[in-house]
DRENVEXTOR-518005 format. One record per residue (C-alpha): residue in one letter; x, y, z. Coordinates in nm, 3 decimals. Example, Ala and Ser with C-alpha at 12.3 -4.5 7.8 and 13.67 -1.06 7.14 Angstrom:
2
+-----+---------+---------+---------+
! res !       X !       Y !       Z !
+-----+---------+---------+---------+
!   A !   1.230 !  -0.450 !   0.780 !
!   S !   1.367 !  -0.106 !   0.714 !
+-----+---------+---------+---------+
This chain:
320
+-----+---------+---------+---------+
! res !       X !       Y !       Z !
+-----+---------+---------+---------+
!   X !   2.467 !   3.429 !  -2.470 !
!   X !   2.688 !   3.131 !  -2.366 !
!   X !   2.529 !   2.766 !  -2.430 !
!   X !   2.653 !   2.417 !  -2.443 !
!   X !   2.599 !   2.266 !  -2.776 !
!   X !   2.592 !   1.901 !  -2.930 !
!   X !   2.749 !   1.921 !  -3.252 !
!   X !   2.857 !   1.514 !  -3.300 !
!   X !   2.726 !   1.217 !  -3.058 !
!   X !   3.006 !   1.080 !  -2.833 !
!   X !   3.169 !   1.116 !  -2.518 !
!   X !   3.122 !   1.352 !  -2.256 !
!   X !   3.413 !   1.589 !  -2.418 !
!   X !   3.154 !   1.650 !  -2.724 !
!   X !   2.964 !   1.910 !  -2.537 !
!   X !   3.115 !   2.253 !  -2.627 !
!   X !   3.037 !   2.597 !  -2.490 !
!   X !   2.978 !   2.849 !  -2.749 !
!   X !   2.791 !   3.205 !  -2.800 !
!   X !   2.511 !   3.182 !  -2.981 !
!   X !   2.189 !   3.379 !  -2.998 !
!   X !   1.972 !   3.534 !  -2.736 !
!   X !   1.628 !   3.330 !  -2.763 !
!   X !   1.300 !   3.567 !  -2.739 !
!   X !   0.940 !   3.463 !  -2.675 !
!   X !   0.661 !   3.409 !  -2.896 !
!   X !   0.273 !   3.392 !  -2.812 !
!   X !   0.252 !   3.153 !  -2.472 !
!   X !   0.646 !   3.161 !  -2.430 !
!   X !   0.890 !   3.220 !  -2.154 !
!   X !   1.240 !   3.312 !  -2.145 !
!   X !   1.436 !   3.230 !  -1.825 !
!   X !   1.789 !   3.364 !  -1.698 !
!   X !   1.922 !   3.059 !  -1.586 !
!   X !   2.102 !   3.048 !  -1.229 !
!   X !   2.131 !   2.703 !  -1.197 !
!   X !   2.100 !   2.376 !  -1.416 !
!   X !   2.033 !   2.005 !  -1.309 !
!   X !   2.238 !   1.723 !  -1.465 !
!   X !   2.038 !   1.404 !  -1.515 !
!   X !   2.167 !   1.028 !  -1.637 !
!   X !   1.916 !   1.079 !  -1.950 !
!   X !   2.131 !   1.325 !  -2.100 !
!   X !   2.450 !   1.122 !  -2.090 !
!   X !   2.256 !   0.909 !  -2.315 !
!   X !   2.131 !   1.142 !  -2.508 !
!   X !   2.480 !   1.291 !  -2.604 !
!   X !   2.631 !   0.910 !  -2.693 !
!   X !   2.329 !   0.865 !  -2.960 !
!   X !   2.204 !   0.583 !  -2.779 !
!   X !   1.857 !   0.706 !  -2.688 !
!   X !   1.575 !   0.938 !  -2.848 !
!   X !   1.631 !   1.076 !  -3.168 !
!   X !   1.810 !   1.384 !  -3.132 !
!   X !   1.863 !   1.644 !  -3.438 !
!   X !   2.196 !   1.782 !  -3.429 !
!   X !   2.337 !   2.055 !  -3.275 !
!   X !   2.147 !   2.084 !  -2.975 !
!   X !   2.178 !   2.230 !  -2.625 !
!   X !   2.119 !   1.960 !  -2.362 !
!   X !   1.906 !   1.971 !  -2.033 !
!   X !   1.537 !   2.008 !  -1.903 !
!   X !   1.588 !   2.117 !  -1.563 !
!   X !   1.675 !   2.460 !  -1.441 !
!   X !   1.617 !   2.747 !  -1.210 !
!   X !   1.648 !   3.111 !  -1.226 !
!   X !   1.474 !   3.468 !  -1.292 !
!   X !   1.150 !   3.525 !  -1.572 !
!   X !   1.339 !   3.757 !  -1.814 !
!   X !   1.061 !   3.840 !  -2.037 !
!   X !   0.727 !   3.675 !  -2.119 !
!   X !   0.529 !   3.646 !  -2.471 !
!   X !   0.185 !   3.721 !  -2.540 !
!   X !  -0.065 !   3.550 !  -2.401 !
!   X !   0.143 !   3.413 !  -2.061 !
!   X !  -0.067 !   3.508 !  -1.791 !
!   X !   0.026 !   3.306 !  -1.467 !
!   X !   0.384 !   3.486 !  -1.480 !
!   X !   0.597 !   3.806 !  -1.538 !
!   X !   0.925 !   3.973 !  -1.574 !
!   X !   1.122 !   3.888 !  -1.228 !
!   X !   0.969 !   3.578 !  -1.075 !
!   X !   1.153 !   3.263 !  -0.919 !
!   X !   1.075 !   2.989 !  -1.126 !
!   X !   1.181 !   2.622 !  -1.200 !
!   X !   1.186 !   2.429 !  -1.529 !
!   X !   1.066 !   2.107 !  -1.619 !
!   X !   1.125 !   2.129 !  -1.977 !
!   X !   1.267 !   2.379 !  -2.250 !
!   X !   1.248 !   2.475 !  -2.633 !
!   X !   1.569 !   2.570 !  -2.680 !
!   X !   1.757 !   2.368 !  -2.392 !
!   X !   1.890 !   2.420 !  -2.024 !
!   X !   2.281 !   2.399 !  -2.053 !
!   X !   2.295 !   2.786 !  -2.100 !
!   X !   2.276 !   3.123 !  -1.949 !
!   X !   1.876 !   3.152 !  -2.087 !
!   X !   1.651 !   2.961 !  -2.182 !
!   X !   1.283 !   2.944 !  -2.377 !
!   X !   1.016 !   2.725 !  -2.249 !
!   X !   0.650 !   2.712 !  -2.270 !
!   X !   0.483 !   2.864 !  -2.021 !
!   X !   0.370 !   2.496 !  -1.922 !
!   X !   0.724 !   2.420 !  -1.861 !
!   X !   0.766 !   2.758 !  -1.576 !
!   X !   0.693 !   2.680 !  -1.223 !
!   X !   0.694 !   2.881 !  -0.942 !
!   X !   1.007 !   2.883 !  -0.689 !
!   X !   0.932 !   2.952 !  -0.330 !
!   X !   1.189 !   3.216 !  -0.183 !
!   X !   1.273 !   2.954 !   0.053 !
!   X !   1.439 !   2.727 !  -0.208 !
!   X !   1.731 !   2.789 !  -0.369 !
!   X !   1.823 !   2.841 !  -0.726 !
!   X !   2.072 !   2.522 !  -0.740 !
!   X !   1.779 !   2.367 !  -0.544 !
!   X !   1.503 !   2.447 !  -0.811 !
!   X !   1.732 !   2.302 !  -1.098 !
!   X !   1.740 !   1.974 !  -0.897 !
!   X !   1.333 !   1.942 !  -0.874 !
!   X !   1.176 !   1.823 !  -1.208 !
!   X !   1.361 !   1.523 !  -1.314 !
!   X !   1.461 !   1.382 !  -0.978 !
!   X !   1.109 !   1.469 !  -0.800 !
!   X !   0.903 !   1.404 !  -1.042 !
!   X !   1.015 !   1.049 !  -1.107 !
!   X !   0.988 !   0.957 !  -0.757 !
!   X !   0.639 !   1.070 !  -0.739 !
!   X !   0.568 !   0.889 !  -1.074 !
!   X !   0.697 !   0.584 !  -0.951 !
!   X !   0.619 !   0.578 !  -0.583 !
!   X !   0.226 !   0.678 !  -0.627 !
!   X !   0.092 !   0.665 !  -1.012 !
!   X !   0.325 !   0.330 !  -1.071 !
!   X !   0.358 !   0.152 !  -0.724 !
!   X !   0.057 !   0.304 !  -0.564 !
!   X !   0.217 !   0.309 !  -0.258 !
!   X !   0.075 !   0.386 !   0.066 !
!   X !   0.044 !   0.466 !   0.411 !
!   X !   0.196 !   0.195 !   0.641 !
!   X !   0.348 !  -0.046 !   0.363 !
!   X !   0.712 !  -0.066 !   0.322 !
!   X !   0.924 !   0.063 !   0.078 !
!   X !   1.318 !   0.020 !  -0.058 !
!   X !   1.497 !   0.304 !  -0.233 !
!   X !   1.772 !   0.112 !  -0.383 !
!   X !   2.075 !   0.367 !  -0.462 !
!   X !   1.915 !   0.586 !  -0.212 !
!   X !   2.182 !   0.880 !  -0.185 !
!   X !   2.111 !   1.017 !  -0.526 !
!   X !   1.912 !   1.275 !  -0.634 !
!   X !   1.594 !   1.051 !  -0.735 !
!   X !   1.670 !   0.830 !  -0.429 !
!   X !   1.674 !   1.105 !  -0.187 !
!   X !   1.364 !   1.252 !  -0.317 !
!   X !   1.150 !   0.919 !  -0.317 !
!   X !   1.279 !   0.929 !   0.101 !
!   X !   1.147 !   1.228 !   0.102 !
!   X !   0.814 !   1.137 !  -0.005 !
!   X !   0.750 !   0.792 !   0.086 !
!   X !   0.831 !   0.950 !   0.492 !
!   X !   0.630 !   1.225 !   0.429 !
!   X !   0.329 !   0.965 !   0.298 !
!   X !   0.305 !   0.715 !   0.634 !
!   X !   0.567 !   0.433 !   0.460 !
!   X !   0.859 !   0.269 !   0.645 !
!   X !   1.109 !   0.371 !   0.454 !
!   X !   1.464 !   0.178 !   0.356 !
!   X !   1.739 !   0.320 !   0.180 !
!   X !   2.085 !   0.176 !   0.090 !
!   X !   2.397 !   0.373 !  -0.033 !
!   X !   2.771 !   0.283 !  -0.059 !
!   X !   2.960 !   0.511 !   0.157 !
!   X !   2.941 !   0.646 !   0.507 !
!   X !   2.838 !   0.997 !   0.373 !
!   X !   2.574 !   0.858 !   0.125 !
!   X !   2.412 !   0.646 !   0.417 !
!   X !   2.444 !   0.951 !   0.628 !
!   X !   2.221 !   1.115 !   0.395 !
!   X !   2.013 !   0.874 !   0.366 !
!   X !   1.930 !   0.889 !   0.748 !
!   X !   1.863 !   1.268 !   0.767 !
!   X !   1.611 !   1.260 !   0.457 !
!   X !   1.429 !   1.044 !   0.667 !
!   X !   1.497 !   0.701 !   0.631 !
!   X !   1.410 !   0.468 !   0.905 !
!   X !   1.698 !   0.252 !   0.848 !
!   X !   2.008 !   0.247 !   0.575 !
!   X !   2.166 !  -0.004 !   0.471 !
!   X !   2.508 !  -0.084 !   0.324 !
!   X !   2.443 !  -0.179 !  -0.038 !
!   X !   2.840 !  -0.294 !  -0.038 !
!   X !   2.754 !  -0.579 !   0.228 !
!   X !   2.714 !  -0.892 !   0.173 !
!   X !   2.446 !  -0.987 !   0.379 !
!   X !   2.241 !  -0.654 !   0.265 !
!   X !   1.960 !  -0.861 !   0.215 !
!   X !   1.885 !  -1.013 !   0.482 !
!   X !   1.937 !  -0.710 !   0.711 !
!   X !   1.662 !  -0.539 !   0.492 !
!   X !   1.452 !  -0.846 !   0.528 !
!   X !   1.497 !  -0.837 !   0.902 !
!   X !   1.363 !  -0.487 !   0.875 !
!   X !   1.015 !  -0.565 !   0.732 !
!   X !   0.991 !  -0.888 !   1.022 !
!   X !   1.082 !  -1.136 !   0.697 !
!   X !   0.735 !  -0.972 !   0.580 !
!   X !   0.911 !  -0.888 !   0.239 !
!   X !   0.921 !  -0.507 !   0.104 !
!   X !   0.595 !  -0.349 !  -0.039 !
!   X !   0.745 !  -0.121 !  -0.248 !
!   X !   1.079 !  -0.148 !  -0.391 !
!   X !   1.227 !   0.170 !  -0.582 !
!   X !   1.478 !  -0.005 !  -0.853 !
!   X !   1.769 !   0.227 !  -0.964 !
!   X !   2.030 !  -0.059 !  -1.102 !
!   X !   1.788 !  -0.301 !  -1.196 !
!   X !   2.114 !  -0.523 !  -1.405 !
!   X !   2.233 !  -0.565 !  -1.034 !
!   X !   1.962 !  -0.595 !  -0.809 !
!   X !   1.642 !  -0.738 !  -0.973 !
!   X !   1.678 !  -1.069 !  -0.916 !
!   X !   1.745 !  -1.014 !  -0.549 !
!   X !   1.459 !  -0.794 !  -0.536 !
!   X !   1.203 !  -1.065 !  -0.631 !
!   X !   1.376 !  -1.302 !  -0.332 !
!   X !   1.264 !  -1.014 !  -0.107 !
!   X !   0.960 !  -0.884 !  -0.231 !
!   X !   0.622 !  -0.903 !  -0.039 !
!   X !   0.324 !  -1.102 !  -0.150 !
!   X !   0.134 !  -0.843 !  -0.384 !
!   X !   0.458 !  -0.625 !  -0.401 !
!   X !   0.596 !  -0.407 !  -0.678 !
!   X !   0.896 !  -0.335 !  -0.825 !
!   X !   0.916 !   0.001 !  -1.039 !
!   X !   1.274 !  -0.032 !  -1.259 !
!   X !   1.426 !   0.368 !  -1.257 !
!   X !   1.756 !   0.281 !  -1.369 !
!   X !   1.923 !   0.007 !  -1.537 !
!   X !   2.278 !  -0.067 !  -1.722 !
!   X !   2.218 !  -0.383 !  -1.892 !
!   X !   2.034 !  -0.718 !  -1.959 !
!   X !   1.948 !  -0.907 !  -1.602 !
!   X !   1.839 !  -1.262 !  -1.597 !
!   X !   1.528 !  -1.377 !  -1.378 !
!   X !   1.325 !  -1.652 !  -1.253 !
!   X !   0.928 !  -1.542 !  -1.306 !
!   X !   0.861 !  -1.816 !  -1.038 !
!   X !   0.945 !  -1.574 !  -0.794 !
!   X !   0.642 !  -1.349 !  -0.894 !
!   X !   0.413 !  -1.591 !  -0.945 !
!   X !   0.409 !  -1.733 !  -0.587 !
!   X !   0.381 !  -1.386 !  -0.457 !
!   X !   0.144 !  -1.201 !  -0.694 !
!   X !   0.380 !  -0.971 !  -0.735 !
!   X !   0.487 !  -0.759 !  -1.021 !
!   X !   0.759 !  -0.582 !  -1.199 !
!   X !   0.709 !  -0.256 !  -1.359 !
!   X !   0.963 !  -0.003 !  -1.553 !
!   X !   0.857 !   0.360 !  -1.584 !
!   X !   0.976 !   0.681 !  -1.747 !
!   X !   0.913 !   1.018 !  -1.651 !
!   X !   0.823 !   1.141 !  -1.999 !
!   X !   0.532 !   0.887 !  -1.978 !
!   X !   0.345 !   1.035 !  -1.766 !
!   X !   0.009 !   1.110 !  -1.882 !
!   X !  -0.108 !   1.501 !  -1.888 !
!   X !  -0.325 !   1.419 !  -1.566 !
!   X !  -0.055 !   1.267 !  -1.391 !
!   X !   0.152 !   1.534 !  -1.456 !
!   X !  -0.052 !   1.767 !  -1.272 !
!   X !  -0.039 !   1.555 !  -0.997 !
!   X !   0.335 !   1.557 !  -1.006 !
!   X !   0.365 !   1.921 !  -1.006 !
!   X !   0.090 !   1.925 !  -0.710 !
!   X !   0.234 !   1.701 !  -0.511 !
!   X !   0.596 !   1.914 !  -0.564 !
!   X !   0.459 !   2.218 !  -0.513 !
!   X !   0.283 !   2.124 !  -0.165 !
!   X !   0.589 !   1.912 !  -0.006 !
!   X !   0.811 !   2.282 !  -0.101 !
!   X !   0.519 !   2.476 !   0.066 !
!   X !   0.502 !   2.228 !   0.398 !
!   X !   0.919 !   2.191 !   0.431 !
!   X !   0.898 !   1.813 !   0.371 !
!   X !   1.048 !   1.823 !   0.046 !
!   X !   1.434 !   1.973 !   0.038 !
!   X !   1.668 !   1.888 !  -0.248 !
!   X !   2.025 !   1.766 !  -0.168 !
!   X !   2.301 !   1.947 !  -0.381 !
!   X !   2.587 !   1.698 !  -0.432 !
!   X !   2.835 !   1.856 !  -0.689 !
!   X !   2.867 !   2.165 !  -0.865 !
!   X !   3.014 !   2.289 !  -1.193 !
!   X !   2.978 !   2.560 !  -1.339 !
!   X !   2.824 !   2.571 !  -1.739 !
!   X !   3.182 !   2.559 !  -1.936 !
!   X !   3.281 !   2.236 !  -1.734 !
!   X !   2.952 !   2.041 !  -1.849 !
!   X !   3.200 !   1.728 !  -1.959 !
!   X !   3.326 !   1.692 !  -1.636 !
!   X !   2.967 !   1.677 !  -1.455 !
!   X !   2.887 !   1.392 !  -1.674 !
!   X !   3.137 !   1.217 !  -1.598 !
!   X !   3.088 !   1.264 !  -1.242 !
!   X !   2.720 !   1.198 !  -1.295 !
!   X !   2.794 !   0.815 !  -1.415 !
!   X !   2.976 !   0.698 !  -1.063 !
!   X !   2.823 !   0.481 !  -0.906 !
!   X !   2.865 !   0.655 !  -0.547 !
!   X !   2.761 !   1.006 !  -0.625 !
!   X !   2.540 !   1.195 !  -0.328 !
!   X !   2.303 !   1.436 !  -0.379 !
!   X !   2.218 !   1.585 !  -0.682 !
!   X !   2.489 !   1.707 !  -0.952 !
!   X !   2.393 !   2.094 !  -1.123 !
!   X !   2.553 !   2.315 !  -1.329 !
!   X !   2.627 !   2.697 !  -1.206 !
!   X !   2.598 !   3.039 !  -1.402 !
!   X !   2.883 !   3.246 !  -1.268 !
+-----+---------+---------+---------+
């Protein structure tokens, strides 16, 4: 089968597509056909050496969507020829199959997509890590989604609308706030502006956001803590450097800062993760955003595309 491998850490041109073998399943094991992959800002990382401790080669990627191709012993909850999704694999996602633990198969409603499955696990289940087992947010507060036309951004809409919360967003371009609105965002916001600020503040009647959703905390942190309610939270997703603060600006407000990362999660709060996914797919309030596509031999290029700054929706990676 075709797979991207990882032979040397570098840039994005590293990542090679090569035949190698066919994985097959062992006792509680699961081998996918892949249809569609999800491209994530961890794996950029990953592939430059400068986080984790990955052995060389490897084959990148966690999420992906496709068809149960044949099951070990001892898998009970599928079989040959279901939907499923992906939130983790043995053997790695860039490829054409996969092998995963059956702990890492969920099930894909017929309703969703293949190239919408591969853009679930990462991108969903950080928003619902940071919006309700980090920020415990809740019905009737506020809440910012900073960088709010990506995939994560797009999915914490999704669920903070979905959950009672007044929801802002802000994105760069027309088309990102565009999207932004129809995921259900009561108001978006030009992130570009200069006066972004204050038009969010006007938002929340000077109140000061609840919940603030950080995706380029190097940027925006400090501004966050000028805008943040009394008791608020910030929960850092992204960041691209070292940020200088004033703690002041908590203290008089009681409010907090708080980084998070998805492979944190505790094995209880993963359940609730997967839960909470599974029930937004069966009630239609959950609907992943494809941005770009590429299919598997042209893996460079979606990381590159990956690290703009204006990307929509959520980049994935297509088996032709």
């Amino acid at each position: 089968m075709k797979a991207i491998r990882v032979h040397e850490f570098g840039e994005p041109e590293v990542m090679k597509i090569e035949e190698i073998d066919t994985p097959s399943p062992g006792a509680g094991e699961v081998v996918v056909n892949i249809m569609a992959i999800g491209v994530n800002p961890v794996e950029t990382y990953i592939r430059k050496g400068i986080y984790g401790n990955r052995p060389l080669p490897y084959t990148p990627g966690s999420d992906a969507a496709g068809i149960v191709e044949e099951v070990g012993e001892n898998v009970t909850e599928f079989k040959r020829g279901d939907r499923v999704y992906t939130s983790g694999s043995l053997t790695g996602t860039y490829a054409e199959k996969c092998l995963c633990t059956e702990s890492e198969v969920h099930p894909l409603p017929a309703t969703i997509s293949f190239e919408q499955g591969a853009a679930l696990y990462v991108p969903f289940g950080t928003a619902w890590q940071a919006l309700f087992a980090r920020a415990k947010g809740m019905a009737g507060e506020s809440l910012l989604v900073h960088g709010a036309s990506g995939g994560v951004g797009l999915a914490a809409i999704q669920f903070g609308r979905a959950a009672g919360m007044r929801v802002i967003g802000t994105a760069g371009t027309e088309e990102g706030l565009r999207l932004v609105r129809e995921n259900g965002a009561h108001v978006a916001v030009n992130h570009t502006s200069p006066d972004q600020y204050m038009q969010i503040l006007k938002e929340t009647e000077h109140k000061g956001v609840d919940v603030i959703l950080e995706m380029l905390a190097n940027v925006n942190l400090s501004d966050d803590l000028e805008i943040i309610a009394p008791h608020g939270r910030v929960v850092v997703i992204g960041n691209r450097g070292k940020v200088e603060i004033d703690p002041r600006l908590m203290m008089r407000k009681d409010s907090c800062v708080m980084g998070m990362m998805l492979a944190n999660a505790t094995e209880k709060e993963f359940r609730g993760i997967f839960a909470g996914i599974a029930a937004g797919l069966e009630n239609g309030y959950l609907n992943p955003i494809i941005g770009k596509r590429f299919p598997l031999s042209e893996a460079p290029a979606a990381h590159h595309a990956i690290m703009e700054t204006r990307a929509t929706g959520k980049i994935v990676l297509v088996n032709e």
